[in-house]
C-alpha positions in Angstrom: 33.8 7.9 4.8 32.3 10.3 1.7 31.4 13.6 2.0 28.5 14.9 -0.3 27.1 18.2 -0.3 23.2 17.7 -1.4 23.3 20.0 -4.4 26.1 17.7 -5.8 23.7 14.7 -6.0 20.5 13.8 -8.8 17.6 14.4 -6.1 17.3 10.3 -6.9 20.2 9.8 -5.3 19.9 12.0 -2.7 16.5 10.8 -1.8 17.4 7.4 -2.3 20.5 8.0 1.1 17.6 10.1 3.0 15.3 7.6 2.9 17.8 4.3 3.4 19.4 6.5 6.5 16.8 7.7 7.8 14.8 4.9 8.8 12.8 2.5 9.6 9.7 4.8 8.9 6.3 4.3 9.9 3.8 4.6 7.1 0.8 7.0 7.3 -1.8 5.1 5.1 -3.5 8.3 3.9 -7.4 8.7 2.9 -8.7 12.0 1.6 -11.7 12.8 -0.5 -11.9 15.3 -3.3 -14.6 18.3 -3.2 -16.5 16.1 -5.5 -16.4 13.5 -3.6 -13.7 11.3 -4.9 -12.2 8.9 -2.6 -8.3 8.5 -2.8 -6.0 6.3 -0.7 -2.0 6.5 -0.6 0.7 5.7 1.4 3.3 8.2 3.1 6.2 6.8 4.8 7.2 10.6 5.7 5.6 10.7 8.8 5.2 10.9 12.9 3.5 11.5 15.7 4.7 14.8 17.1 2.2 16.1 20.1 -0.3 14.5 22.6 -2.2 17.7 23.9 -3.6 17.8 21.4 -2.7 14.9 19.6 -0.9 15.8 16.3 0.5 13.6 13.4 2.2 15.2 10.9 3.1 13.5 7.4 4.7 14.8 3.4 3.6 14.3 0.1 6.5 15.4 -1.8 5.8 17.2 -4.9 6.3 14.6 -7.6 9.3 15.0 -10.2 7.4 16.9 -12.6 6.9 19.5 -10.0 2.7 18.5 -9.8 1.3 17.8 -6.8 0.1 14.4 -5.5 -3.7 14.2 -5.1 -3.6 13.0 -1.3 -2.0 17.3 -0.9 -5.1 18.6 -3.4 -7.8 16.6 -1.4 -6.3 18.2 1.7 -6.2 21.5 0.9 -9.3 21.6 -0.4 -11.2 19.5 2.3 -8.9 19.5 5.5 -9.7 16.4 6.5 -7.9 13.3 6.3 -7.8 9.3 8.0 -4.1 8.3 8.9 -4.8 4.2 8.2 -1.7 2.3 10.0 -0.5 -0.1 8.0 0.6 -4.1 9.3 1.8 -6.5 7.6 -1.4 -8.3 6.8 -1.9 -5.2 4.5 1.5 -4.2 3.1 1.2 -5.2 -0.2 -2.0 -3.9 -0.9 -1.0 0.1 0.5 2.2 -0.2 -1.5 -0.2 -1.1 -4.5 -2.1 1.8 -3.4 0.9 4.4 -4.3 0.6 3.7 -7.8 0.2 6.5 -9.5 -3.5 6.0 -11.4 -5.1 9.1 -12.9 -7.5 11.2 -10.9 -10.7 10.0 -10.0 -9.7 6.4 -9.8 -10.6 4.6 -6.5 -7.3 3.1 -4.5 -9.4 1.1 -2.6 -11.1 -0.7 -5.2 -7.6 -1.3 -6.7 -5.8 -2.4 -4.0 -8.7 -4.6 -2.7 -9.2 -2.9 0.2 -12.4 -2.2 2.0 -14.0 1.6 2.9 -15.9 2.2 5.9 -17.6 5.3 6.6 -16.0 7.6 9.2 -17.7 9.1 12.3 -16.4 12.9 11.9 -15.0 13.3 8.8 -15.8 12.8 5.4 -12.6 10.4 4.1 -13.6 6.6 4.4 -10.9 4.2 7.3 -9.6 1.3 5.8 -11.7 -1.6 7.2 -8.0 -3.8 6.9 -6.2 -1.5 9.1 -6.1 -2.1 12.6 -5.8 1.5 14.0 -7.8 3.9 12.0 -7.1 8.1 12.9 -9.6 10.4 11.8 -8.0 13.8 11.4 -8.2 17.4 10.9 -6.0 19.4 9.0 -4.4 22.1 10.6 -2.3 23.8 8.8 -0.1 22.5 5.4 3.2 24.0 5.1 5.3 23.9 1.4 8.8 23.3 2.2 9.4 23.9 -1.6 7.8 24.4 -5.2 10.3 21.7 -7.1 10.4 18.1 -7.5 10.8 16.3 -4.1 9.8 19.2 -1.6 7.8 18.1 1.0 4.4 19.4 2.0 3.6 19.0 6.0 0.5 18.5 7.0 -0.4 18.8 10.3 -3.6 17.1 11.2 -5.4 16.6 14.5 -6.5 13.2 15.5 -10.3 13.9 16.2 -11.3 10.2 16.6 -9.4 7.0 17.4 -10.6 3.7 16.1 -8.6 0.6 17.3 -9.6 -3.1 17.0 -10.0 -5.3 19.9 -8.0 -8.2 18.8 -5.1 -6.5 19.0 -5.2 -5.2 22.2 -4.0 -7.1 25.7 -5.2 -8.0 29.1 -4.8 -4.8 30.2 -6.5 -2.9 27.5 -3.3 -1.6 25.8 -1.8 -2.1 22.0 -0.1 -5.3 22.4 3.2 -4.7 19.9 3.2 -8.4 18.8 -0.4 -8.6 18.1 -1.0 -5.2 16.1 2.4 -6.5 13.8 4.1 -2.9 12.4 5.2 -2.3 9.3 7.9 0.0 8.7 9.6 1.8 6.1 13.3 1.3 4.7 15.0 2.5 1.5 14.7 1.0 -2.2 12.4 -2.1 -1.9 12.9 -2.9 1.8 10.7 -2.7 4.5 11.0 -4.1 8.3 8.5 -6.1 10.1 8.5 -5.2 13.9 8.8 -8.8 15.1 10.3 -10.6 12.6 12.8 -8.1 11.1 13.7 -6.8 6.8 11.6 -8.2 4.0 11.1 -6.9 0.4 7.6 -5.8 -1.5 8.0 -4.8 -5.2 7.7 -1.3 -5.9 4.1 -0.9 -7.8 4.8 -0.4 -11.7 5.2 2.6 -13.1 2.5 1.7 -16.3 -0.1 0.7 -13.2 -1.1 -2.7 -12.0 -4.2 -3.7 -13.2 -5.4 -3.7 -9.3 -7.9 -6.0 -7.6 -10.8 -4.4 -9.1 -10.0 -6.3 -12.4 -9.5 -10.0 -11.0 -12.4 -12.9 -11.8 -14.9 -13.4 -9.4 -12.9 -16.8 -8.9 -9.7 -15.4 -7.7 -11.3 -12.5 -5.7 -13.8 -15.2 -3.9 -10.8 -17.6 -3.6 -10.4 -18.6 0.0 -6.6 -19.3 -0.3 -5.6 -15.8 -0.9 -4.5 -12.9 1.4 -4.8 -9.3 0.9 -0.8 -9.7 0.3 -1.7 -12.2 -2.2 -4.3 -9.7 -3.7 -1.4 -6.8 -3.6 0.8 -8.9 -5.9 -1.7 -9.9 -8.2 -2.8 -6.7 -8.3 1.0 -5.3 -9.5 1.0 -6.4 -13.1 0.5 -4.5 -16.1 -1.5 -7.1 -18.2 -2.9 -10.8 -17.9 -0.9 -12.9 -19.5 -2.0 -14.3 -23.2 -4.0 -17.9 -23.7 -0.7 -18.3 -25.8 1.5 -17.5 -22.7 -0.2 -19.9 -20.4 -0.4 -22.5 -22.9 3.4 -22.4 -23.4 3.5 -22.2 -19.5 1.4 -25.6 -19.5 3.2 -27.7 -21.6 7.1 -26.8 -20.8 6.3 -27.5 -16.8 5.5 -31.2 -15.9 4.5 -30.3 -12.3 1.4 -28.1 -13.5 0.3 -30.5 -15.7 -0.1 -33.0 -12.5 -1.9 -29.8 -10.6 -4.0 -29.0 -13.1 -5.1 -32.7 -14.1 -6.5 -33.1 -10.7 -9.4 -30.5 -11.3 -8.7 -29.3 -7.2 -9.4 -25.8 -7.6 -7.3 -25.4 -3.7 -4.8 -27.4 -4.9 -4.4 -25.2 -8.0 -4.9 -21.5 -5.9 -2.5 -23.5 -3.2 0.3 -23.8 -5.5 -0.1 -20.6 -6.8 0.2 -18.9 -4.1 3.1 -21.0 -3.5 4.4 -18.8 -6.7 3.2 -15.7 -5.1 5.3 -16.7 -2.3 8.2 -16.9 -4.3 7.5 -13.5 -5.8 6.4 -14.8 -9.5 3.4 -13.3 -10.0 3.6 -13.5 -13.2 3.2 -17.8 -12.6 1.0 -17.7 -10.6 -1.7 -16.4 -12.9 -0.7 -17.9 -15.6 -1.3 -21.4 -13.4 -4.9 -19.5 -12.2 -6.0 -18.7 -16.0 -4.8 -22.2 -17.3 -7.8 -23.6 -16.7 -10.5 -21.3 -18.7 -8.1 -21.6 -21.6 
């Protein structure tokens, strides 16, 4: 066994055993809105239910590297008010698109595809997708440290409870199979309550072009998820008419798919790719034809 005292590690490192010890997580699918009136969506795998009576979550940002502060924190401490959005595995790919790091002012949910539904109390918007929506106070924020990686807990109180039918039981209660938990691992792993570990990419660190910039065919598709959506979403660029024409003519099997003008055949196999994890295919094979 190794011994570490935590000063001796890069706070990657140490964050990086925290995080693959400490775990599975659940993820707090945070939506806050600026005093302007800026929506902003991020996920938070720092986080818990802690009290009943009242009923209390409390989840972290941690302050980034650079020693700024994340913009779900701002929002909060500006507006306290916030909607803890929990996330299933229907939706896991789009909230971890969602923690990419775009610039102020940019709208998460039109990037990660995901669809914004006014609240009842407060002012941040649920996440249509998610199948238990919490809008919350905030009670009190407390800094746990001004440097890189300190964590910020906010205490929120749950003020309204939104849950959707389908995935409740006979009996009126949250069936566990049907509601499908996601959880939080370390490095790219995550764990599915009924099926067990699976990996999603982390989102890029020069930002995904999100769903917001997709054609109208893709977006309409009917063969796509919103996991599907996530991973498209999670690429830098489209790739070049010169890219997909290489693409084309070095693979004999897309040549058959694409001769055979079925626009479900073509988004089927595709997603086939996106099922593989090559993303970067699977448009390629989506753009081929426009070229």
């Amino acid at each position: 066994m190794i011994s570490i005292e935590p000063k001796e590690l890069t706070l990657v490192k140490l964050q990086s055993y925290l995080q693959a010890a400490v775990a599975p997580r659940p993820i707090a699918f945070a939506s806050t809105m600026s005093k302007k009136g800026k929506p902003n969506l991020s996920p938070f795998s720092f986080f818990n239910v802690f009290s009943s009576n009242p009923p209390i979550l409390v989840f972290s940002p941690l302050v980034r590297r650079d020693n700024s502060k994340k913009h779900t924190l701002i929002n909060c401490e500006a507006t306290r008010e916030v909607v803890i959005n929990i996330v299933n595995y229907d939706i896991v790919q789009q909230a971890s698109l969602s923690s990419t790091e775009y610039p102020e002012g940019i709208n998460e949910f039109l990037k990660s595809g995901l669809t914004q539904i006014p609240s009842d109390i407060v002012k941040p918007y649920r996440v249509a997708e998610s199948p238990v929506q919490l809008e919350c106070k905030v009670n009190e924020i407390i800094a746990l440290g001004k440097e890189g990686g300190a964590g910020n807990l906010i205490i929120c109180e749950v003020v309204k409870i939104h849950i959707k039918e389908t995935i409740l039981d006979e009996n009126g209660d949250i069936d566990p199979k049907k509601i499908d938990l996601v959880s939080r691992m370390g490095a790219n792993w995550y764990s599915r309550a009924k099926m067990g570990l699976f990996e999603v990419e982390k989102p890029l660190q020069n930002l995904g072009i999100g769903v917001d910039s997709f054609p109208d065919f893709v977006k309409q598709s009917p063969v796509f998820d919103g996991n599907d959506f996530g991973k498209l979403g999670n690429i830098n660029c489209l790739p070049t008419n010169e890219e997909i024409d290489i693409f084309v003519k070095q693979n004999f099997v897309i040549k058959g798919v694409l001769s055979s003008d079925d626009i479900q055949k073509i988004h089927l196999k595709a997603k086939a790719y996106l099922d593989e994890n090559d993303t970067l295919s699977a448009w390629k094979l989506l753009l081929a034809k426009g070229i």
